[in-house]
C-alpha positions in Angstrom: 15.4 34.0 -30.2 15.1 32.7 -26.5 17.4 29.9 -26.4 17.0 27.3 -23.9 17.9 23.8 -23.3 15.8 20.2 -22.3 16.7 17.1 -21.9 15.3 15.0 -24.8 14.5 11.5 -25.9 13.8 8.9 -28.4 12.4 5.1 -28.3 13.5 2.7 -30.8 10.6 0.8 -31.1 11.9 -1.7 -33.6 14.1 -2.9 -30.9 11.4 -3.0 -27.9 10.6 -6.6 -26.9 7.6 -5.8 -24.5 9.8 -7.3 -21.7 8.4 -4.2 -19.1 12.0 -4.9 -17.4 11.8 -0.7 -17.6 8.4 -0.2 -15.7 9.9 -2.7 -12.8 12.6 -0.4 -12.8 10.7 2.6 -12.2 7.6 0.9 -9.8 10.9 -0.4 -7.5 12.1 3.1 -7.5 9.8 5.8 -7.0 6.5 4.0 -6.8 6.7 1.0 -4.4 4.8 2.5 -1.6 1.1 2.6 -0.4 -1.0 5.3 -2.7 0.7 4.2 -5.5 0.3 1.0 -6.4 -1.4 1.9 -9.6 0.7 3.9 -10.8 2.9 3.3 -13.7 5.4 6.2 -14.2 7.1 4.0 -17.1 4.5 1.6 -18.9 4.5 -0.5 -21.8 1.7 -1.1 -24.1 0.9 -3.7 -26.9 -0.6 -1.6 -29.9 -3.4 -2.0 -31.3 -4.7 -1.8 -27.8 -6.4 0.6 -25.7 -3.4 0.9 -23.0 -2.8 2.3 -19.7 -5.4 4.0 -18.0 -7.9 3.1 -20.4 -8.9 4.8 -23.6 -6.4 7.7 -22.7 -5.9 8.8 -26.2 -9.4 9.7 -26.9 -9.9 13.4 -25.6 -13.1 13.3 -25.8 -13.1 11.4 -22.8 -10.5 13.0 -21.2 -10.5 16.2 -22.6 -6.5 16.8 -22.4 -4.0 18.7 -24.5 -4.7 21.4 -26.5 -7.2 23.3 -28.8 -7.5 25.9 -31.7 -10.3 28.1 -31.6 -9.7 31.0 -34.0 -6.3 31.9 -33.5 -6.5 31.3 -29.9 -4.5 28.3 -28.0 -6.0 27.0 -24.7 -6.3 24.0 -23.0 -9.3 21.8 -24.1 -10.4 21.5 -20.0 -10.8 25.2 -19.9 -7.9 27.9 -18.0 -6.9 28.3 -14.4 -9.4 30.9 -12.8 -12.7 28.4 -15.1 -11.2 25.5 -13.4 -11.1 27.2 -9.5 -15.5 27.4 -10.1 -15.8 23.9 -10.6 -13.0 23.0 -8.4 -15.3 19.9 -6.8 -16.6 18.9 -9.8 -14.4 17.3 -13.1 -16.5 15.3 -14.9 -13.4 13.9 -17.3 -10.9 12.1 -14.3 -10.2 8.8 -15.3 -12.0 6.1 -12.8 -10.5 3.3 -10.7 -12.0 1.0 -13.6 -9.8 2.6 -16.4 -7.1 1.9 -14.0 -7.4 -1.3 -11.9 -8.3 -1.0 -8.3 -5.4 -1.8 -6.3 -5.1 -5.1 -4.5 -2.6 -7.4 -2.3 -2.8 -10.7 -1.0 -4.0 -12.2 2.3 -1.1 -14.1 3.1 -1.5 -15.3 6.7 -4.5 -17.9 5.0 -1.9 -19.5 4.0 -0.5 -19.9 7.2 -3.3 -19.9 9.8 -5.5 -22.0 7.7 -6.9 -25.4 9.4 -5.9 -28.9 8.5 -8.0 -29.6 4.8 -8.1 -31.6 1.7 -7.5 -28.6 0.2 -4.5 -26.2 -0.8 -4.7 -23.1 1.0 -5.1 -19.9 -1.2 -3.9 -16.3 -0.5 -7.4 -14.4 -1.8 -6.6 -10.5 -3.2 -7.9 -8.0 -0.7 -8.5 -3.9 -1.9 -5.6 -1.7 -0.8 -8.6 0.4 -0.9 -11.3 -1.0 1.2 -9.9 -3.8 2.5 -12.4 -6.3 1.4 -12.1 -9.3 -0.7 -11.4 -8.4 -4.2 -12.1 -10.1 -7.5 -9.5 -9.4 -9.7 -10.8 -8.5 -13.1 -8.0 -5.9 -14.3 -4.0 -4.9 -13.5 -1.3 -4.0 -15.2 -0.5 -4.5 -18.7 -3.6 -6.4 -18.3 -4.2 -6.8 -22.7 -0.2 -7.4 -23.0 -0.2 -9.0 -26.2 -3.5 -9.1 -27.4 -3.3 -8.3 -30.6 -6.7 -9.6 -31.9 -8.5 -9.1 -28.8 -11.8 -7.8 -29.4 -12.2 -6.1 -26.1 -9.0 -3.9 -26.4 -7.1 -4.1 -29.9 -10.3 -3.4 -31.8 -11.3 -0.7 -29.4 -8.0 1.2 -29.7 -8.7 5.0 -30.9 -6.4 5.0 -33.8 -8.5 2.5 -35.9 -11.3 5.4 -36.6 -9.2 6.7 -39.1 -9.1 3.6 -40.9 -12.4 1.8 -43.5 -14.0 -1.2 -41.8 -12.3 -3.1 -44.4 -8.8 -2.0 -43.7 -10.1 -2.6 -39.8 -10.7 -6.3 -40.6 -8.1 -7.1 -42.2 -5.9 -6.2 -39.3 -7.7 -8.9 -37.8 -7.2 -11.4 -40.1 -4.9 -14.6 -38.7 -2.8 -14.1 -41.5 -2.0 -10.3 -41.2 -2.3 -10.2 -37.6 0.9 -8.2 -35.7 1.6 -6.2 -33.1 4.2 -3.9 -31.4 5.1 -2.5 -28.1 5.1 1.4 -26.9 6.7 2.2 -24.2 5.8 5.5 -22.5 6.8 7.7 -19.7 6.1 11.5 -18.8 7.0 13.1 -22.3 8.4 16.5 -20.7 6.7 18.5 -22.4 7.4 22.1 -24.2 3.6 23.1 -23.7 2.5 20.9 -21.3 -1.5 20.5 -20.6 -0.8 19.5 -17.1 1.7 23.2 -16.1 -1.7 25.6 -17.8 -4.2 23.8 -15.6 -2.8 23.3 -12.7 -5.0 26.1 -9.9 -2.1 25.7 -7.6 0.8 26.4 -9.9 2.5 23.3 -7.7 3.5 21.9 -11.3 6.3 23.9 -13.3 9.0 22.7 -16.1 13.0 23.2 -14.6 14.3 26.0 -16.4 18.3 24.4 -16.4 16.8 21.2 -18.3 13.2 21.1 -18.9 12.2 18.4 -16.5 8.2 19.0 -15.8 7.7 18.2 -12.0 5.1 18.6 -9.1 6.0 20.7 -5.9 4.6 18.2 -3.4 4.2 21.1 -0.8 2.0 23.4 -2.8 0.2 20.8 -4.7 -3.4 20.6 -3.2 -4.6 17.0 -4.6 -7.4 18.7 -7.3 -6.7 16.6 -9.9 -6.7 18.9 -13.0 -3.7 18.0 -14.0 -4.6 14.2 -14.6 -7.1 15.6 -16.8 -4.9 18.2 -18.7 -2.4 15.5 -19.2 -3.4 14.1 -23.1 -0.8 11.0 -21.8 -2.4 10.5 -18.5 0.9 10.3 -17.0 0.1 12.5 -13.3 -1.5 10.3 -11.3 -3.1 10.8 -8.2 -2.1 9.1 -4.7 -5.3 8.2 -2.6 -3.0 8.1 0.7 -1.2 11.7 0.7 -4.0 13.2 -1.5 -1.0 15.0 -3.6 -0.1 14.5 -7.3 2.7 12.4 -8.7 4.2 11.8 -11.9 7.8 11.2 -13.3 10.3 13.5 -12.8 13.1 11.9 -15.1 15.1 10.8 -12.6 16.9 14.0 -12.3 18.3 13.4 -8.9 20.2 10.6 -11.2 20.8 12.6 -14.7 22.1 15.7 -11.9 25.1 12.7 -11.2 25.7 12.1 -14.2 23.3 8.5 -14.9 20.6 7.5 -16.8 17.1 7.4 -15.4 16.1 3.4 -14.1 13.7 3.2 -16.8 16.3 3.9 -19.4 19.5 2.0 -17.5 17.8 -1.1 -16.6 16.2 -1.5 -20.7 17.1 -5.1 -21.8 16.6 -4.0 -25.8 18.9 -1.3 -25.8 16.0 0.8 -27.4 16.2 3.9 -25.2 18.4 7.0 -26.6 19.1 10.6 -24.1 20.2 13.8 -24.9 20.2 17.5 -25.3 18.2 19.3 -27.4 18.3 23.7 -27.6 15.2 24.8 -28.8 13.4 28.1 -29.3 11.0 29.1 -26.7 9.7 32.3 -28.2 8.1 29.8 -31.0 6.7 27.5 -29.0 3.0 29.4 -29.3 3.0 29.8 -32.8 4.4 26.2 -33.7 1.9 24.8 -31.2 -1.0 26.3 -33.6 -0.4 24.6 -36.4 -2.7 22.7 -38.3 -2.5 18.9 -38.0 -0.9 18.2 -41.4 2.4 20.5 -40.2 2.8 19.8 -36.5 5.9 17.3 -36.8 7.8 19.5 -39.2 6.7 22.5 -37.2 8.3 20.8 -33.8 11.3 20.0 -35.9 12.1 23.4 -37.2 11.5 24.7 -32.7 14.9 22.7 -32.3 17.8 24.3 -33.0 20.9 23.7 -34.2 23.9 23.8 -31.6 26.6 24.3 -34.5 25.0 27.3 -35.3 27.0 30.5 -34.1 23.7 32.5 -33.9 22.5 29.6 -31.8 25.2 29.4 -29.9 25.3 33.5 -29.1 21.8 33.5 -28.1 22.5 30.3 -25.9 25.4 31.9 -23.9 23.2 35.0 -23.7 20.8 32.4 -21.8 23.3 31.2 -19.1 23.6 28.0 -21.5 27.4 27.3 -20.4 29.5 26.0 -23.2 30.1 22.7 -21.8 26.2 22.1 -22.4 26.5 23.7 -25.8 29.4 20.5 -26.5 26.9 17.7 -25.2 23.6 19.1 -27.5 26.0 19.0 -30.7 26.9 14.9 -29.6 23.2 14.7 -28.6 21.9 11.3 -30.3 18.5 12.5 -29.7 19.2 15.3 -32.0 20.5 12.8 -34.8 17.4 11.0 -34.4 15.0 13.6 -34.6 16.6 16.9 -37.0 19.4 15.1 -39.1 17.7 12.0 -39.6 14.4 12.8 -39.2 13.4 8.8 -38.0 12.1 9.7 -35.0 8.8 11.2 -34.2 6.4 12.5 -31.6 3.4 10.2 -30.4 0.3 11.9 -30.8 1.4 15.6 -32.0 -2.0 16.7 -32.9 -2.9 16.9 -28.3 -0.1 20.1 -29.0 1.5 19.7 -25.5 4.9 19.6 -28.3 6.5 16.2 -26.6 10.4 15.9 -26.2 9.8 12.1 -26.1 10.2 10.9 -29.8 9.7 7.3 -31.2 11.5 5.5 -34.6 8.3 3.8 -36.1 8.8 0.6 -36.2 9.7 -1.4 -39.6 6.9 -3.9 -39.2 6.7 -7.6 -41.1 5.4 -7.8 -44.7 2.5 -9.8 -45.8 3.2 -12.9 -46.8 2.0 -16.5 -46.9 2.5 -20.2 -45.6 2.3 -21.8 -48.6 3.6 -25.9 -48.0 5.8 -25.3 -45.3 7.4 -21.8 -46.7 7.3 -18.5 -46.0 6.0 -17.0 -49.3 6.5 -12.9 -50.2 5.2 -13.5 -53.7 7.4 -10.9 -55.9 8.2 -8.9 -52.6 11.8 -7.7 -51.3 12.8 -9.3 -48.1 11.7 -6.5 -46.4 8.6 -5.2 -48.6 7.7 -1.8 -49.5 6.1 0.2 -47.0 2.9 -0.2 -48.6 2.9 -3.8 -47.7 2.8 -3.3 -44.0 0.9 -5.4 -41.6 -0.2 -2.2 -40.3 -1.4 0.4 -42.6 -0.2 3.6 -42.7 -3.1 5.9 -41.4 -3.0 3.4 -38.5 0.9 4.7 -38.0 -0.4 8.6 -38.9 -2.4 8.7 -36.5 0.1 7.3 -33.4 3.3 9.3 -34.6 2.6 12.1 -37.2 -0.8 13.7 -36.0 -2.1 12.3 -39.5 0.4 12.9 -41.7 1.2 9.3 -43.3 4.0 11.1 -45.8 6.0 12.3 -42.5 5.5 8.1 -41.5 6.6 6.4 -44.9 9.4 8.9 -45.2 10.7 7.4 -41.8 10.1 3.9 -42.6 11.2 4.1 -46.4 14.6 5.7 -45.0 14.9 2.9 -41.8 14.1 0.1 -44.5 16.7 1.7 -47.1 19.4 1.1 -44.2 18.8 -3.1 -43.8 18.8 -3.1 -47.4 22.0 -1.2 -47.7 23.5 -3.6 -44.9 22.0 -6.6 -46.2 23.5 -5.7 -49.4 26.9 -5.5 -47.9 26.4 -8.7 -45.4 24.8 -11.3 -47.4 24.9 -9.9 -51.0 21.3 -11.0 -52.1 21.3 -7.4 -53.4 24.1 -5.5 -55.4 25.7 -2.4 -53.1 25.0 -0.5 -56.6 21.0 -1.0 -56.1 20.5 -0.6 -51.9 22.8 2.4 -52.6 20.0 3.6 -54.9 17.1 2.7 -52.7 19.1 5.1 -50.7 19.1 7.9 -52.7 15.4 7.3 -53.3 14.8 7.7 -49.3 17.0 11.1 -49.5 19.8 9.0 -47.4 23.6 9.1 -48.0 25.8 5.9 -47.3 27.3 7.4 -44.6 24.3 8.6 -42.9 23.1 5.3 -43.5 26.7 4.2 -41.6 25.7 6.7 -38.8 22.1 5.6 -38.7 22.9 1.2 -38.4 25.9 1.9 -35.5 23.8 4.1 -33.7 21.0 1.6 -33.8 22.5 -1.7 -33.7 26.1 -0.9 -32.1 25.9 2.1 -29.7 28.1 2.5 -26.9 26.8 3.4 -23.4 27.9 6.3 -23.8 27.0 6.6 -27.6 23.2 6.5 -25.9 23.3 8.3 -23.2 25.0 11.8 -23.5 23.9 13.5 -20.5 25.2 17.5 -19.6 27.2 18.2 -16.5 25.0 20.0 -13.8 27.5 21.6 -11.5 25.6 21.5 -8.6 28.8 21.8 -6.2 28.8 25.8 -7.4 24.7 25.8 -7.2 25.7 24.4 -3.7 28.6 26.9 -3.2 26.2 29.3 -4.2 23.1 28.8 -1.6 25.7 28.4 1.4 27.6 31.6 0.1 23.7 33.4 0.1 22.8 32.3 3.7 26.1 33.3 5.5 25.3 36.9 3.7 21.8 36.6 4.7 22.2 35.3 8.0 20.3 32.2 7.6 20.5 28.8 9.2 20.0 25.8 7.4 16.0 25.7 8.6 15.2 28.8 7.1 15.2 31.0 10.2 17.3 33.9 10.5 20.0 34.4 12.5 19.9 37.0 15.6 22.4 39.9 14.9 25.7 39.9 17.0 26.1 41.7 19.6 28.9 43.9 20.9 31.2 42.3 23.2 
């Protein structure tokens, strides 16, 4: 058992009000300057939809993540020392159109034009060439569009479902949406680490952070590729490769990333997860149908005393050990089981996790009232808007039990507190719809504070780093070593 720790997390999706608050966060942080303007470390996307770049989830465009042949796992883009042979040529980079070309505004028009009838307009000029620009795409640029038939009918997940189950999502009656917001998903077996030529991208062994050495990286591009999320991006003005890092200059103090400090719903959860690392080839060759339970059983449980041995054996101090067994993320994702990975099946084995959200029922506007027929108040999850191979597909690599399992036990919950707030149901009969979605009354307890009425600090359990004795450590090195602070090495002393 090769115990090591990563810093985890989990999206409440049911709580996400699309209000991108996050992604100004991060774009006013780390991507505000010129070369990376397009870049979104933190976006949000209205599902169905085809999101941000465009079309990213079908890899057989992109040709990221993993693949299965025979009992071999490699990356779908092809190893390292293939990739150095065609290093001038990758044929599956996403284009300026599935992103947006990058634009600003030529402001002194408003100022230096002449005397007119007419208003004075700023026109957009290219970042990139400099010339006028017609804007015909940007960010979150099919926010919303839930029955658009340029981008919510073209979204990927809808192959698995009939052309009759496609229409009816369609329908003005049925017609929802829902908001995904995604960053860098840090993961276990990242695609972007195994193709990278250079090596300049590599997971931080203290916390699992996935980041890009911006001195050895040399601008190929492989990694946008190898990433399934398309979350490296590429900056046209340094010619190096960028991509969220987590924040950890912040999480290393002690605070939250932006993305997740600055969310107005409240929906974003952080914490420590131990997981085993000697498993993370076998679980990541699982068939489709057993990825999610396969990820679940690589996380490991920090009340465990052989966990805990193996840990310490690590360098995993006991003060980490504490913050993984108050981790919320691990509440959300081993005893609960309510949260899930997006998109298991690309096998990169994601430590981002989502809570699928508890969508509306169908229903109908019969004189004036909102009609469920003989439906609950919150409908079975059968009735959903959305169906459920629609929800397999995003969350549970196909698996629509692993799904309705979630959303049965998440709609057992408001029942239960329903039952106890308004009465419409007896406590006796939510308590057995509980029992029928394999959920305790006090894990439903646990389950409705830590959704509706977490604490800061109920949210965001972050480890202590220590740095001052990593510091201590270094200066302690160099005076042995003779170094100065640049690297070069002292000259010896000298008798007097």
């Amino acid at each position: 058992m090769d115990v090591r720790a990563q810093i985890s997390m989990v999206f409440h999706l049911d709580k996400c009000i699309g209000c991108h608050t996050c992604s100004l966060a991060c774009k006013n942080v780390w991507t505000s300057r010129e070369g990376a303007e397009y870049m979104w470390w933190n976006n949000v996307e209205t599902k169905p939809g085809t999101g941000y770049p465009t079309l990213w989830e079908d890899q057989t465009k992109y040709r990221g993540g993993w693949e299965v042949k025979g009992n071999i796992l490699r990356p779908k883009l092809g190893r390292r020392l293939g990739l150095l042979s065609n290093i001038f040529f990758n044929p599956f980079l996403p284009t300026m159109d599935d992103y947006y070309e990058p634009w600003t505004y030529k402001y002194g028009q408003l100022f230096n034009a002449p005397q007119a009838d007419d208003q004075p307009t700023a026109r957009a000029v290219s970042k990139v060439t400099g010339k006028f620009l017609d804007v015909e795409a940007g960010p979150n640029w099919d926010d919303d569009m839930s029955g658009s038939s340029i981008y919510a009918r073209n979204d990927i997940n809808l192959s698995a479902l009939t052309d009759a189950e496609r229409e009816a999502l369609f329908r003005t009656e049925q017609m929802v949406f829902f908001y995904v917001p995604r960053i860098c998903n840090h993961c276990l077996n990242p695609g972007c680490v195994a193709v990278c030529p250079s090596g300049a991208i590599y997971k931080r062994a203290e916390d699992g952070v996935v980041v890009v050495s911006q001195e050895k990286c040399r601008g190929w591009r492989f990694c946008v590729s190898g990433c399934p999320y398309k979350k490296t991006y590429y900056n046209w003005k340094t010619g190096k490769s960028e991509k969220c890092m987590l924040c950890y200059p912040r999480i290393e103090t002690g605070q939250p990333s932006s993305c997740f400090h600055a969310c107005v719903g409240r929906i974003r959860y952080k914490g420590l997860l131990l997981y085993d690392a000697e498993r993370i080839e076998s679980v990541a060759k699982t068939p489709d149908a057993g990825l999610v339970e396969a990820q679940r059983s690589l996380i490991l449980d920090p009340n465990d005393e052989r966990v805990v041995a193996a840990a310490r054996k690590n360098g995993i101090g006991d003060d980490w050990i504490s913050v993984a067994r108050k981790s919320p993320v691990y509440k959300f994702v081993k005893e609960w089981g309510i949260a899930l990975p997006l998109h298991a099946e690309f096998r990169t084995l994601p430590m981002l996790f989502y809570v699928p959200p508890v969508l509306p029922v169908l229903a109908s506007n019969t004189n004036g009232s909102y009609d469920l027929g003989n439906r609950d108040f919150f409908g079975k999850v059968e009735d959903s808007r959305v169906p459920m191979k629609y929800m397999a597909h995003l969350f549970s690599a196909g698996n629509e039990e692993i799904v309705k399992k979630a959303l049965k036990k998440l709609m057992a919950v408001r029942a239960y507190q329903q039952a106890k707030s308004v009465g419409n149901l007896s406590v006796g009969q939510a308590s057995a719809q509980l029992a029928e979605a394999g959920c305790s009354t006090d894990e439903a307890e646990a389950i409705f504070r830590m959704t509706a009425l977490p604490r800061f600090e109920d949210r965001f359990v972050l480890p202590p780093y220590h740095r001052e004795e990593a510091i201590e450590t270094t200066t302690e090195t160099i005076k042995q070593k003779g170094e100065t602070g640049l690297g070069f090495t002292r000259p010896p002393k000298r008798g007097p």
